[in-house]
LOKOL-394418 format. One record per residue (C-alpha): residue number from 1; residue in three letters; chain; x, y, z. Coordinates in Angstrom, 2 decimals. Example, Ala and Ser with C-alpha at 12.3 -4.5 7.8 and 13.67 -1.06 7.14 Angstrom:
BEGIN
<num=1; residuo=ALA; cadena=A; X=12.30; Y=-4.50; Z=7.80>
<num=2; residuo=SER; cadena=A; X=13.67; Y=-1.06; Z=7.14>
This chain:
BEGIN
<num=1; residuo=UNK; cadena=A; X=0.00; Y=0.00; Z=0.00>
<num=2; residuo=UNK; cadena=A; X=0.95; Y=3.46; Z=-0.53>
<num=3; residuo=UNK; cadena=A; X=2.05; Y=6.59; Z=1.63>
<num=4; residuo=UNK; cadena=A; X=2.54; Y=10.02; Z=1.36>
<num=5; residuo=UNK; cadena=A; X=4.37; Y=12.56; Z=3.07>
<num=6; residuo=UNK; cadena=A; X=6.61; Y=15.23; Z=2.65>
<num=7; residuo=UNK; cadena=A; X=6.28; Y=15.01; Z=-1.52>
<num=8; residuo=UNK; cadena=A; X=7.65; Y=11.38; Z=-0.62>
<num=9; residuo=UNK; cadena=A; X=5.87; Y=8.39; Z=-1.76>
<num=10; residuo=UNK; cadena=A; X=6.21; Y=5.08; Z=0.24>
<num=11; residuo=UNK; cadena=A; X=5.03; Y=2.07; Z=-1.43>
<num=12; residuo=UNK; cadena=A; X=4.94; Y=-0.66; Z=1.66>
<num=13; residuo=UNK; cadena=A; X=5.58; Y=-4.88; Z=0.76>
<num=14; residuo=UNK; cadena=A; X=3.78; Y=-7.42; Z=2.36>
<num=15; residuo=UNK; cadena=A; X=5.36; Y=-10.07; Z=4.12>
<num=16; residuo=UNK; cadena=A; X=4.24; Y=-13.70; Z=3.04>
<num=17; residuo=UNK; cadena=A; X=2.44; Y=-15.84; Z=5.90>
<num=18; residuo=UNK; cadena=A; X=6.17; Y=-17.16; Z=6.90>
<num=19; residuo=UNK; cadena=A; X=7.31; Y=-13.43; Z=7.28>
<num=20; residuo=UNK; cadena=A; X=9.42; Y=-13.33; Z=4.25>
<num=21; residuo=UNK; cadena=A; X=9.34; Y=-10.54; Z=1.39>
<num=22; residuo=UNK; cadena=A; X=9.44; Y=-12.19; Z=-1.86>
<num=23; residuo=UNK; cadena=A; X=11.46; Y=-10.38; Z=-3.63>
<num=24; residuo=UNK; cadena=A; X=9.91; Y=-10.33; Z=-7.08>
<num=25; residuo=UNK; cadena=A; X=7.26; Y=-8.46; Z=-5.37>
<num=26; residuo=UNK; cadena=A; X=10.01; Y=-5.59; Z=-4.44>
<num=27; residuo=UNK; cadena=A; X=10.31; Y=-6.26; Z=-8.59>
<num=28; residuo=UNK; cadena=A; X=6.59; Y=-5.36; Z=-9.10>
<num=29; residuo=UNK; cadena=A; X=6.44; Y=-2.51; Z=-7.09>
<num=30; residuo=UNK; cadena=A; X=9.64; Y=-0.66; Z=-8.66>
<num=31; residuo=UNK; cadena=A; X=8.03; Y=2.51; Z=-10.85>
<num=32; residuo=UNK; cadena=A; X=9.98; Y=5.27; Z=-12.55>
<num=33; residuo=UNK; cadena=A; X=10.04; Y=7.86; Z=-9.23>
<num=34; residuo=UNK; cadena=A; X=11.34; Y=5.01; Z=-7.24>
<num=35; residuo=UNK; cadena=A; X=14.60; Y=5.89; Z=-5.88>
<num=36; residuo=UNK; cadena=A; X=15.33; Y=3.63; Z=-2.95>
<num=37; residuo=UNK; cadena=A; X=14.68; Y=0.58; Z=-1.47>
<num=38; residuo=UNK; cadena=A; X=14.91; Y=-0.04; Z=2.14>
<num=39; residuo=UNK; cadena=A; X=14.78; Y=-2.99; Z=3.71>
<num=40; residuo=UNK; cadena=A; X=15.29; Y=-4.97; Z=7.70>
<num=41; residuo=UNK; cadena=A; X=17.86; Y=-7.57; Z=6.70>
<num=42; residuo=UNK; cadena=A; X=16.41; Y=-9.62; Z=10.55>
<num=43; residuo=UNK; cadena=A; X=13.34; Y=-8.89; Z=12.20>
<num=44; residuo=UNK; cadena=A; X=13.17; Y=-7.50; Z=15.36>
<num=45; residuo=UNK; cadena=A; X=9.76; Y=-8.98; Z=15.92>
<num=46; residuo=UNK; cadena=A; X=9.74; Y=-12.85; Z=14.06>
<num=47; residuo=UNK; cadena=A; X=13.53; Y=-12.98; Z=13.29>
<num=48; residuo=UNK; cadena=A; X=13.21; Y=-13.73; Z=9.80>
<num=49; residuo=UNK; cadena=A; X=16.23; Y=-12.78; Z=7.74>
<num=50; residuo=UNK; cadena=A; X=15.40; Y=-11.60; Z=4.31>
<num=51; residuo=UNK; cadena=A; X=17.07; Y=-12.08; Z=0.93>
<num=52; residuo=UNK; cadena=A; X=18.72; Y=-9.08; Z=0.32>
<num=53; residuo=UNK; cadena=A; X=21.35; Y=-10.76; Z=-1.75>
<num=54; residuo=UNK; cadena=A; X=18.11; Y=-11.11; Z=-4.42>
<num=55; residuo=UNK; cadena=A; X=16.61; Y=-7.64; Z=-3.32>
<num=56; residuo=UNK; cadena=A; X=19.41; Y=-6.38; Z=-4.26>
<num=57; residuo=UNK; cadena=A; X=20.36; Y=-7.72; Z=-7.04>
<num=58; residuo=UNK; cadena=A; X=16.91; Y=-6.41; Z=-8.88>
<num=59; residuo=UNK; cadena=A; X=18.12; Y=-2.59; Z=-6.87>
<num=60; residuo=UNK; cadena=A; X=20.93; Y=-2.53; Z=-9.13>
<num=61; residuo=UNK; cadena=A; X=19.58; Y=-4.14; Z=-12.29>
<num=62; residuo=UNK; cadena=A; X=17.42; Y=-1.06; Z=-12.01>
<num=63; residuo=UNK; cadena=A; X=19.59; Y=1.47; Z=-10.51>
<num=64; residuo=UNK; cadena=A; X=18.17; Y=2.30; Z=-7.21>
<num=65; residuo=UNK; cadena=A; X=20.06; Y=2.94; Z=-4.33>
<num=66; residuo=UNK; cadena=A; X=19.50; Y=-0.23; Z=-1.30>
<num=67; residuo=UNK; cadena=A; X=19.78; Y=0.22; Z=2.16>
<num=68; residuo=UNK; cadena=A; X=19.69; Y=-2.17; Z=4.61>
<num=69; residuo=UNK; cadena=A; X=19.00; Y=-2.03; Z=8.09>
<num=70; residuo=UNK; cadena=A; X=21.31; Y=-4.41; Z=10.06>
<num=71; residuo=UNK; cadena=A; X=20.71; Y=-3.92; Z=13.59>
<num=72; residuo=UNK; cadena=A; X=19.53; Y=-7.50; Z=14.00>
<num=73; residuo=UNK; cadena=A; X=22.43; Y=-9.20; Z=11.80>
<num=74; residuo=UNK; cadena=A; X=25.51; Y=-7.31; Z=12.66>
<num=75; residuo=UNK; cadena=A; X=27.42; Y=-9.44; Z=14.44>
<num=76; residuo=UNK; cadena=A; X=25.47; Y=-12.40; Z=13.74>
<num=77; residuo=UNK; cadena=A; X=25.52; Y=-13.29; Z=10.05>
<num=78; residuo=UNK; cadena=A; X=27.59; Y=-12.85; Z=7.31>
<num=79; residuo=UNK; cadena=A; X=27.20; Y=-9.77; Z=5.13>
<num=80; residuo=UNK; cadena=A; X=28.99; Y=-9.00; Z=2.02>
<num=81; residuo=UNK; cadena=A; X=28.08; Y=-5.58; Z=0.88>
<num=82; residuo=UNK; cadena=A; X=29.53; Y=-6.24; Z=-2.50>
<num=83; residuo=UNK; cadena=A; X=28.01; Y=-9.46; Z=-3.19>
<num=84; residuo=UNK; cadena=A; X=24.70; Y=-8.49; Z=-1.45>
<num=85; residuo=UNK; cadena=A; X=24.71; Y=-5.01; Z=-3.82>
<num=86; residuo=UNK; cadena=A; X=24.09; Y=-3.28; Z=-0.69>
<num=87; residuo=UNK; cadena=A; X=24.68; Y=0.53; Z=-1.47>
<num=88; residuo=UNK; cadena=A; X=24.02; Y=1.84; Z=2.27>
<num=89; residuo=UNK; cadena=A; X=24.34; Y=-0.43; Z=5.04>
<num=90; residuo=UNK; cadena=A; X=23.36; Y=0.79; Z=8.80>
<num=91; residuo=UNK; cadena=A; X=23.49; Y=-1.13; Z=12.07>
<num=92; residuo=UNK; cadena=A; X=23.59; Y=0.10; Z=16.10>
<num=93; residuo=UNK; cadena=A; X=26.11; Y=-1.26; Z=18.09>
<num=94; residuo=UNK; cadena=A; X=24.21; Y=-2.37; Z=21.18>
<num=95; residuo=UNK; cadena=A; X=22.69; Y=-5.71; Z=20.02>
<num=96; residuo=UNK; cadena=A; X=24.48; Y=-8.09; Z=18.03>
<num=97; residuo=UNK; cadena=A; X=27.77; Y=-5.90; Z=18.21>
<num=98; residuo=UNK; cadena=A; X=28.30; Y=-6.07; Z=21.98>
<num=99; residuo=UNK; cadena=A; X=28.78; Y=-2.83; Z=22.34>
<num=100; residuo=UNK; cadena=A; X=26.74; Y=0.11; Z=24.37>
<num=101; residuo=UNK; cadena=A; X=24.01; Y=2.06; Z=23.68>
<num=102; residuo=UNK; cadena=A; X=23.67; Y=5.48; Z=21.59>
<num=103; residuo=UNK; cadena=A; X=27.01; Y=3.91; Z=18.81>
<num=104; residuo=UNK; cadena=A; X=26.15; Y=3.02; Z=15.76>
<num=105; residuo=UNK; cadena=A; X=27.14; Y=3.17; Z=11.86>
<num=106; residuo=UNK; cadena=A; X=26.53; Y=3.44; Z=8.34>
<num=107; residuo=UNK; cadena=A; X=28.25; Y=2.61; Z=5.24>
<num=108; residuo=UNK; cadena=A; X=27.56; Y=4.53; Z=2.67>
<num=109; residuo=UNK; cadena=A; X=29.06; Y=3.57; Z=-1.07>
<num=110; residuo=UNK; cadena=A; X=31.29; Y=5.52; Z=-3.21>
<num=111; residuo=UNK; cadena=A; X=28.23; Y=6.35; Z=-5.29>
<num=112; residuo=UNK; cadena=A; X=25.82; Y=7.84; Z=-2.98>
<num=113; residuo=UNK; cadena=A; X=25.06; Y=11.19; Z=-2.31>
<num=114; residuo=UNK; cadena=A; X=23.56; Y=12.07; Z=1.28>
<num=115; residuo=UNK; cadena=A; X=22.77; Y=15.73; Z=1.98>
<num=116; residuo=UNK; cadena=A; X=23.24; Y=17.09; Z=5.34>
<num=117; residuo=UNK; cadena=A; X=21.07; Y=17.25; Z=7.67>
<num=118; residuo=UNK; cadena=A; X=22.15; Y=19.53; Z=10.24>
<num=119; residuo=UNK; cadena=A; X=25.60; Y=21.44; Z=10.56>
<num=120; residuo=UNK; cadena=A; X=28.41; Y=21.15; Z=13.13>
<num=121; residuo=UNK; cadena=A; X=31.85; Y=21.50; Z=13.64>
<num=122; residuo=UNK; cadena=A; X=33.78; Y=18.31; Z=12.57>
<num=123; residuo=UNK; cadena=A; X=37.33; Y=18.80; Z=14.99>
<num=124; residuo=UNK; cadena=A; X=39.19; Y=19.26; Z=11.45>
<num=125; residuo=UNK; cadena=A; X=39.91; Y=21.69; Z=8.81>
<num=126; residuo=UNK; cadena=A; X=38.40; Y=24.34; Z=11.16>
<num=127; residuo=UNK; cadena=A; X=39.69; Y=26.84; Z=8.60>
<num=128; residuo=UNK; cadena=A; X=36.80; Y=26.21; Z=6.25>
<num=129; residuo=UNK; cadena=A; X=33.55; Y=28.28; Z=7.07>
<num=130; residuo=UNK; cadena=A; X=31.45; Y=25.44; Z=6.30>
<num=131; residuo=UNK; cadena=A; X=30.93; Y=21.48; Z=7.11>
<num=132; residuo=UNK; cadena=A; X=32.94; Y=19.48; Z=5.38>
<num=133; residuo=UNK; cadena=A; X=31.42; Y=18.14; Z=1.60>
<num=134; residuo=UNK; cadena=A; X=33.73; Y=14.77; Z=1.57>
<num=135; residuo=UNK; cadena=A; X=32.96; Y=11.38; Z=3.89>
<num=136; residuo=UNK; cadena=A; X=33.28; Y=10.79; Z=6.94>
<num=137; residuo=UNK; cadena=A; X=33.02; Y=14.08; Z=8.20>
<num=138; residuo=UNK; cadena=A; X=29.70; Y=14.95; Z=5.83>
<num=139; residuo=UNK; cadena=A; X=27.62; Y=13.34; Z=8.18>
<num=140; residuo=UNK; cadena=A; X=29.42; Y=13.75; Z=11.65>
<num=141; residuo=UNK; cadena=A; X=29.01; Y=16.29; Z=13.50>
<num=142; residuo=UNK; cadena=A; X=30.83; Y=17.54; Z=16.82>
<num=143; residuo=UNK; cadena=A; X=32.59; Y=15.51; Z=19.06>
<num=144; residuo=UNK; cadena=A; X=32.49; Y=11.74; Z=18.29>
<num=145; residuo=UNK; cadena=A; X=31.04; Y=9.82; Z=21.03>
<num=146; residuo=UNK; cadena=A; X=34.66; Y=7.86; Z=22.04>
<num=147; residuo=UNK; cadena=A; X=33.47; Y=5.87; Z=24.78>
<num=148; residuo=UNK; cadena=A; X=31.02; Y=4.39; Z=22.37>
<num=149; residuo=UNK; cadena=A; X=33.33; Y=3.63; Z=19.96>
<num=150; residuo=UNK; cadena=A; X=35.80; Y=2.13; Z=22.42>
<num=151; residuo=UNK; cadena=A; X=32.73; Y=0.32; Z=23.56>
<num=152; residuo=UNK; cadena=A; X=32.01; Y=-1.00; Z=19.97>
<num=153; residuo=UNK; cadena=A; X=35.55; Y=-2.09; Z=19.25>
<num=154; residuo=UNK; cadena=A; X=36.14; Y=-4.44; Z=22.42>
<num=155; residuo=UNK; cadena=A; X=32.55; Y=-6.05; Z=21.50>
<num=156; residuo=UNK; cadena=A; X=33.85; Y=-6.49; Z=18.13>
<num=157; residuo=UNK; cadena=A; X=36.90; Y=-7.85; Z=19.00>
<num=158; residuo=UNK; cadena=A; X=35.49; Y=-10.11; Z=21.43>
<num=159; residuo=UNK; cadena=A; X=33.07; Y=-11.15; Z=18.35>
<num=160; residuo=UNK; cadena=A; X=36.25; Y=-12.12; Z=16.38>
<num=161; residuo=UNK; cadena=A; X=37.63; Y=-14.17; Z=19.07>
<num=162; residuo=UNK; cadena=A; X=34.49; Y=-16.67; Z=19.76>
<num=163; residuo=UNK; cadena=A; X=33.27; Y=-16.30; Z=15.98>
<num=164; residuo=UNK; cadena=A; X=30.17; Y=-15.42; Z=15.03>
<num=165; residuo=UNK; cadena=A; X=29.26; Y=-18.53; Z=13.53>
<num=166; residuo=UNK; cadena=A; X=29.80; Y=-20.54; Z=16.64>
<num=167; residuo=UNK; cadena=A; X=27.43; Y=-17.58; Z=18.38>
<num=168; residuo=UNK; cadena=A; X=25.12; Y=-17.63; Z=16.08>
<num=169; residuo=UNK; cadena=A; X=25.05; Y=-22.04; Z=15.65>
<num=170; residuo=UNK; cadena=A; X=24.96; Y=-21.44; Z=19.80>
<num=171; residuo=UNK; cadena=A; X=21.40; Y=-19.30; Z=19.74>
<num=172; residuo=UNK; cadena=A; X=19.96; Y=-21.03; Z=16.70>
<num=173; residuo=UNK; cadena=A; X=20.31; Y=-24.39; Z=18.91>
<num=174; residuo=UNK; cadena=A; X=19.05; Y=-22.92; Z=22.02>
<num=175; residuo=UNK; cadena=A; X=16.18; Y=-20.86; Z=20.03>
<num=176; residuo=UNK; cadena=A; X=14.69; Y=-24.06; Z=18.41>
<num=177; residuo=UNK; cadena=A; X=14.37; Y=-25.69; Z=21.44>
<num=178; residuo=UNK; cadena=A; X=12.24; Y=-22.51; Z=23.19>
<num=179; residuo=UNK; cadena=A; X=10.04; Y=-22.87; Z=19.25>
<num=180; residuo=UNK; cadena=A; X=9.93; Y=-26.89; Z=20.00>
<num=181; residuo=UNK; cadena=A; X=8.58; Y=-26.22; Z=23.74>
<num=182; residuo=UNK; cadena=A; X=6.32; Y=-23.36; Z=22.62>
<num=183; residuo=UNK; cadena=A; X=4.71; Y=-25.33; Z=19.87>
<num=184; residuo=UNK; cadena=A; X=3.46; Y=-28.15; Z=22.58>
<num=185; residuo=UNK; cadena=A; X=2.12; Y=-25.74; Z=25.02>
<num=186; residuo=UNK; cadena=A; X=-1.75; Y=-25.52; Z=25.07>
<num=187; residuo=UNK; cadena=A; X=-3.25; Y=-21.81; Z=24.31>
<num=188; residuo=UNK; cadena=A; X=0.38; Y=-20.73; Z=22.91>
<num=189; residuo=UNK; cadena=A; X=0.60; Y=-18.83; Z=19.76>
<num=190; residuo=UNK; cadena=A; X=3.69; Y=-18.46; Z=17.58>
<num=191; residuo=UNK; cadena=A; X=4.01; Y=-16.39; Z=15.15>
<num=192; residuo=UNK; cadena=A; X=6.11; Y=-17.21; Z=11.76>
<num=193; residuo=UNK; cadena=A; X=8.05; Y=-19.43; Z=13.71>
<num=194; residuo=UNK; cadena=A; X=6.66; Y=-23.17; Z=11.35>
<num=195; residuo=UNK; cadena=A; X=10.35; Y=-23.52; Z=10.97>
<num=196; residuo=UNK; cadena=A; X=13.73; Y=-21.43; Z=11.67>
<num=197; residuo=UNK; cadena=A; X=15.58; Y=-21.84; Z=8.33>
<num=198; residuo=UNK; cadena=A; X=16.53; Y=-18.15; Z=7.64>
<num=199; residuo=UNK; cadena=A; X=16.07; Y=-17.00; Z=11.33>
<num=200; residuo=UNK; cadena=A; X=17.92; Y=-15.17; Z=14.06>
<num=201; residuo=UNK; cadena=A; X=17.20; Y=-16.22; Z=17.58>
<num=202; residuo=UNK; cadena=A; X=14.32; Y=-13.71; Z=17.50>
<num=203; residuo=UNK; cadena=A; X=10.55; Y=-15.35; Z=18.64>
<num=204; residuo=UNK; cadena=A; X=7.21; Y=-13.72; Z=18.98>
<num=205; residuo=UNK; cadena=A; X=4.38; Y=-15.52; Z=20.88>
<num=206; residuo=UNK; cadena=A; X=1.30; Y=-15.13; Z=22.68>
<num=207; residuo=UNK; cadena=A; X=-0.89; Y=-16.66; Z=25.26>
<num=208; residuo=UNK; cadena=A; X=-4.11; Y=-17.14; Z=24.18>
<num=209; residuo=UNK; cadena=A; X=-6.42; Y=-14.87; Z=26.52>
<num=210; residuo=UNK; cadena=A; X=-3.92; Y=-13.02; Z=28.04>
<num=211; residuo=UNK; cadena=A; X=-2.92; Y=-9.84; Z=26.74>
<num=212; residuo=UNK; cadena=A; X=1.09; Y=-9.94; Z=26.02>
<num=213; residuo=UNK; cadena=A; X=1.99; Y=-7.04; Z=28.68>
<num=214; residuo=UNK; cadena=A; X=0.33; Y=-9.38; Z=31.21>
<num=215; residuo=UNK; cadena=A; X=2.21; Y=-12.46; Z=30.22>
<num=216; residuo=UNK; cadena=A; X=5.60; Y=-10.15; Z=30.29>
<num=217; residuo=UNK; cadena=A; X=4.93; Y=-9.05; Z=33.71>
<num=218; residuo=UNK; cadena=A; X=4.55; Y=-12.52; Z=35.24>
<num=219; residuo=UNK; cadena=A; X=7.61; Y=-13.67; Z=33.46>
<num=220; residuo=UNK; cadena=A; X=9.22; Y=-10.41; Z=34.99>
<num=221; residuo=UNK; cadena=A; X=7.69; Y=-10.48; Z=38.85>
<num=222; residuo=UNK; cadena=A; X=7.00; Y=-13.83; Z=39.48>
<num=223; residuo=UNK; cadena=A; X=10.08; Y=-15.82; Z=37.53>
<num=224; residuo=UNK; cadena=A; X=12.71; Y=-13.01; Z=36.96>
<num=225; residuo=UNK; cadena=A; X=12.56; Y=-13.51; Z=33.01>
<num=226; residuo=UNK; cadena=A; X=12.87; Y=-10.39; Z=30.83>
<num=227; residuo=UNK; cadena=A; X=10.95; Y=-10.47; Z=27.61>
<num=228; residuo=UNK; cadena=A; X=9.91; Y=-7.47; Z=25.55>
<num=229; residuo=UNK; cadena=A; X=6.21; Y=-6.74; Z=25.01>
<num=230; residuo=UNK; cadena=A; X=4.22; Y=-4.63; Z=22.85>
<num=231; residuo=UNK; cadena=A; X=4.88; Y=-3.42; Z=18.97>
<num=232; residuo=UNK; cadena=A; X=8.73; Y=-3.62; Z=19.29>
<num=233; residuo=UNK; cadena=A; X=8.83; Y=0.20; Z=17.56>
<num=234; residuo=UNK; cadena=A; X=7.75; Y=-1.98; Z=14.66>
<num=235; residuo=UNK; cadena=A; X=3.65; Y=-1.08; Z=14.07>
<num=236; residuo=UNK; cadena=A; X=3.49; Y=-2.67; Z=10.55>
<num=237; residuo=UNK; cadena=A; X=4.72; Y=-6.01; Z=11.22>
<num=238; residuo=UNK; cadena=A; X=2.03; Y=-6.44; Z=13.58>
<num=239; residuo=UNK; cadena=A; X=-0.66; Y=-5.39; Z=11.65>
<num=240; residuo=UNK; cadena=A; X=0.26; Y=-7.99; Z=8.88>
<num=241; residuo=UNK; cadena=A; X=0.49; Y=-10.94; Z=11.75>
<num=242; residuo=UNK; cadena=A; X=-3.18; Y=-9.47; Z=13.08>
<num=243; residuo=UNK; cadena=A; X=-1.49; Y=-8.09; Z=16.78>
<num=244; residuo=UNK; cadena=A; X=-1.76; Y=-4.48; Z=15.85>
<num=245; residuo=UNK; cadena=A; X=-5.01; Y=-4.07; Z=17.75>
<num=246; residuo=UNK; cadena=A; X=-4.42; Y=-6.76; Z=20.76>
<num=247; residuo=UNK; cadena=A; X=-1.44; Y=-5.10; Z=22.46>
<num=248; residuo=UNK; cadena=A; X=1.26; Y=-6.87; Z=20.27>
<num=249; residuo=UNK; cadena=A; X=3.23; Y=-9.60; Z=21.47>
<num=250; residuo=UNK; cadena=A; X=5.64; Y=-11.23; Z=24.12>
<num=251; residuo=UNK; cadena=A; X=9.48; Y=-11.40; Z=22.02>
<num=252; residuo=UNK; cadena=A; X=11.89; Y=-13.52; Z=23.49>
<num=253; residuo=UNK; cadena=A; X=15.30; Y=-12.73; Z=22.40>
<num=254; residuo=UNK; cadena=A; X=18.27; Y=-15.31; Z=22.78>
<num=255; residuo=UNK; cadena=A; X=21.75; Y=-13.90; Z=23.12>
<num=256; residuo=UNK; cadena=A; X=25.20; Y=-15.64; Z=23.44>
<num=257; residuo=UNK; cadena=A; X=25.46; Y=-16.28; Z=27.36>
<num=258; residuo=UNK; cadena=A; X=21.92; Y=-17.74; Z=27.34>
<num=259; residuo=UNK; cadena=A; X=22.41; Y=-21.19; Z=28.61>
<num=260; residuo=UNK; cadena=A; X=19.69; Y=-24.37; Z=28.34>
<num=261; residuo=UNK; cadena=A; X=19.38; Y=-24.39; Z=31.82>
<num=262; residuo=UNK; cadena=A; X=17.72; Y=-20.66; Z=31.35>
<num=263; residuo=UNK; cadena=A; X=15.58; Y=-22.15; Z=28.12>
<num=264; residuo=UNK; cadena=A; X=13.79; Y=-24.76; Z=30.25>
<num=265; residuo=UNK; cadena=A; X=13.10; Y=-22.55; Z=33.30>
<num=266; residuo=UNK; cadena=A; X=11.53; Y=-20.36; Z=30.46>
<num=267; residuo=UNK; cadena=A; X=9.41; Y=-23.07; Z=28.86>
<num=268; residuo=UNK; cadena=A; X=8.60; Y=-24.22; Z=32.41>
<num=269; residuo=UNK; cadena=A; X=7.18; Y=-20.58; Z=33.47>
<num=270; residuo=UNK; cadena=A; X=5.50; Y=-19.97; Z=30.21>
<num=271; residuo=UNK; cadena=A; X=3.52; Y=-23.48; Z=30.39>
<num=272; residuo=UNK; cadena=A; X=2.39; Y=-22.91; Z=33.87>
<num=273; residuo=UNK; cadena=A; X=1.04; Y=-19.29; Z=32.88>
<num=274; residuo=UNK; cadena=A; X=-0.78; Y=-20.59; Z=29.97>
<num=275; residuo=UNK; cadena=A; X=-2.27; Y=-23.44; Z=32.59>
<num=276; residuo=UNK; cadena=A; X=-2.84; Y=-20.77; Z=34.75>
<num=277; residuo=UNK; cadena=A; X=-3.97; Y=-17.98; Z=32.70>
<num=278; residuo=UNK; cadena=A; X=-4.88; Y=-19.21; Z=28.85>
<num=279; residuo=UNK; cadena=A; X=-7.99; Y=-19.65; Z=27.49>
């Protein structure tokens, strides 16, 4: 569907009923004022990865600038910005990165143009009267935020040393067995979750009768499990899985020093809510 704003035309793709953009309907959708193509390489919601290395193969056949958002993947998965055609590439540095909050980044190619959105002083060339026209410095402005980047580099470096595939095979394993348990618990929900081929350890669910804020507080109070309730800042994914209007859902989120101990006191809690609570 279509929105407007700001002489700026948004043309939205739907998901399929597995959460996955197909991307010969990003081919459909292309018209002659499109200009870019934007795109969540993982859900924060359903943690489906999409196939950006298709998506943006089609972006370049046509000549339109792709960005992907990589907060979920960074850190996780394998990207290849050359292979992928990825033209702009951004990703925070709190999640998958191990780093803190408020760093992030974004690659931009060779052959993008970005204008400026505010002016600052850039700690160089303060000579010239103006911000700077040439990258980095185009799109920083003031003091860089050091502790964040320090922050950044020892999560990356820690990355490096345990490998990201081993992470990653280490939450995929502990994330099928929370989708396994979910799947056999009466008045449970999942949502895109049939299988976890092209997944991040990223899970939705609800409990049938029990509105998901509800179900995130008893985790929280009663068995000292942090989940994250609600739209996760992401209103349009919800409206295509039907939770726009019922308060979202309960997202369980696996990270590296998860342990299967923690998965099974998890699957415990959630069963005896939905005994308790479901309907």
């Amino acid at each position: 569907y279509h929105q407007s704003s700001s002489n700026v035309t948004i043309d939205f793709v739907k998901l399929d009923n597995k959460g996955f953009i197909d991307p010969e309907d990003i081919k459909r959708s292309i018209n002659p004022d499109t200009k870019l193509v934007v795109i969540n390489h993982g859900s924060n919601v359903i943690g489906t990865v999409q196939p950006i290395r298709e998506i943006g193969r089609i972006c370049r056949d046509h000549g339109i600038t792709f960005l992907v958002d990589a907060s979920q993947t960074a850190g996780k998965l394998t990207i290849d910005i050359e292979a992928m055609n990825i033209d702009i590439l951004a990703f925070t540095g709190h999640k998958s990165l191990m780093g803190p909050t408020g760093i992030g980044g974004l690659y931009v190619g060779d052959d993008v143009i970005i204008r400026h959105t505010r002016s600052g002083g850039t700690g160089v060339k303060s000579s010239q009267p103006a911000h700077l026209e040439e990258y980095p410095y185009r799109l920083e402005y003031g003091t860089l935020n050091i502790l964040g980047i320090a922050g950044i580099n020892a999560g990356i470096k820690w990355l490096k040393k345990k490998g990201t595939d081993n992470i990653h095979h280490h939450e995929m394993t502990l994330t099928q067995k929370i989708r396994d348990g979910l799947a056999d618990i009466e008045n449970v929900t999942l949502y895109c979750a049939d299988d976890l081929k092209d997944h991040i350890g990223v899970l939705s669910f609800n409990i049938k009768g029990l509105e998901a804020v509800n179900t995130g507080t008893i985790l929280d109070a009663d068995y000292n499990i942090s989940c994250r309730t609600g739209l996760h800042c992401a209103p349009l994914v919800h409206k295509h899985l039907g939770t726009d209007t019922a308060g979202g859902t309960v997202r369980i989120g696996v990270g590296p020093f998860n342990t299967m101990e923690q998965v099974g006191r998890t699957l415990q809690a959630i069963a005896k809510i939905a005994a308790d609570y479901g309907k």
